[in-house]
N, C-alpha and C positions, 0 to 999 in steps of 0.2 A: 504494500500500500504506500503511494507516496504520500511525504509529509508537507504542510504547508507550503514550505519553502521551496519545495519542487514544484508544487503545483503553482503557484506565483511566478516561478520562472517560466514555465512551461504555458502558461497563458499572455505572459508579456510576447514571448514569441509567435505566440498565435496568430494567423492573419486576420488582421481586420477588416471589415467591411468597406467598399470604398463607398464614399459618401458620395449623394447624387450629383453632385458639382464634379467630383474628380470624375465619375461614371459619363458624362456626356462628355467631359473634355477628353478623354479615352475614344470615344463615339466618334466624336466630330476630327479628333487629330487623326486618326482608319482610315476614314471618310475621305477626308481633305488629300491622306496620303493615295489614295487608291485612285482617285480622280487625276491627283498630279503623273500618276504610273500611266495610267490609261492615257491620258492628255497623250503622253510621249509618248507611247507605241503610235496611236490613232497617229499623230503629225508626225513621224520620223522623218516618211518620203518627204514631204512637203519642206521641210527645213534641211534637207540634203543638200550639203554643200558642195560646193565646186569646185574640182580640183584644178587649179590653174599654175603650169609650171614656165620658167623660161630657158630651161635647156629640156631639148628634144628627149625624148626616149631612145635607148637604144635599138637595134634593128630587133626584130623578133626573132625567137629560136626557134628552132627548126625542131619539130615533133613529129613523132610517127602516133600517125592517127591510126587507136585500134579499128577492127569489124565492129561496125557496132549492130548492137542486137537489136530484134525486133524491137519499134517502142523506146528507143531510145536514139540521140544525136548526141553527138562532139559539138562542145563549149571551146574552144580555141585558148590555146595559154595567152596573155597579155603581162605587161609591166603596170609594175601596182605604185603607188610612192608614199608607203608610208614612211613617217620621219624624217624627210627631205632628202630622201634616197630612192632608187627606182629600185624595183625585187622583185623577179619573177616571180609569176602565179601560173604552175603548170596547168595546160589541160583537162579536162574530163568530162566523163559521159555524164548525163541527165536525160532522165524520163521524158517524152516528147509528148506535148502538149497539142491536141488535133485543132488544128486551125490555126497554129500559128508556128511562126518562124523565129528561129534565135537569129538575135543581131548580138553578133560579138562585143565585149569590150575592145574600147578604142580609141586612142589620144589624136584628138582634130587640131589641126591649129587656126587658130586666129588671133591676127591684129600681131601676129610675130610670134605671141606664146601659145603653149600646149595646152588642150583644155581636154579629159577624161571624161571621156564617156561610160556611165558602166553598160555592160550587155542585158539586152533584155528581151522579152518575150512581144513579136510584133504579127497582128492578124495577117492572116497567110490572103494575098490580092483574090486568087482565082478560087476557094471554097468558100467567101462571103460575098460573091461578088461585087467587089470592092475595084 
């Protein structure tokens, strides 16, 4: 059986109740966070930035493109630049999406410097007639 002095400690320890004030400010701070997460998924694309460099890229490597299987297409390697350096990003296959066509990633220039494009998924002319 404990004595006083235990059960005294053993109830200072106990958790207490949060009171209605800390209980909505718990609420509303969830809330408020879940909203700011969601915010930034929902607007990533939208706020993607532009990669604008003033030295070229260098030439592209040369890759041997596997067979690829039914249902699937080659993504093309490209130069990526993260940290103010260019870094190859090899190759690879991706499931093929019906009605449309991969456009490669691709550094365009204008106005003298390199501006990155990423690759992406673009409706195919002749199945929507487009």
């Amino acid at each position: 059986m404990r004595s006083a002095t235990d059960r005294t400690a053993f109830e200072s320890k106990a958790v207490k109740p949060a009171s209605a004030n800390g209980a909505m400010s718990r609420v509303l701070r969830n809330t408020m966070l879940s909203l700011i997460v969601a915010g930034g998924i929902a607007s990533g694309p939208a706020f993607a930035r532009s990669i604008i460099v003033e030295v070229a890229p260098p030439p592209a490597r040369v890759e041997v493109v596997p067979v690829q299987r039914h249902g699937y297409t080659w993504a093309p390697g490209y130069w990526s630049y993260p940290r103010n350096q260019y870094v190859w990003v090899s190759g690879h296959s991706m499931r093929t999406r019906t009605g449309y066509e991969w456009t490669p990633d691709r550094w365009n220039q204008v106005d003298g410097r390199h501006q990155y494009q990423a690759g992406r998924w673009t409706r195919g002319n002749d199945s929507h007639g487009q």
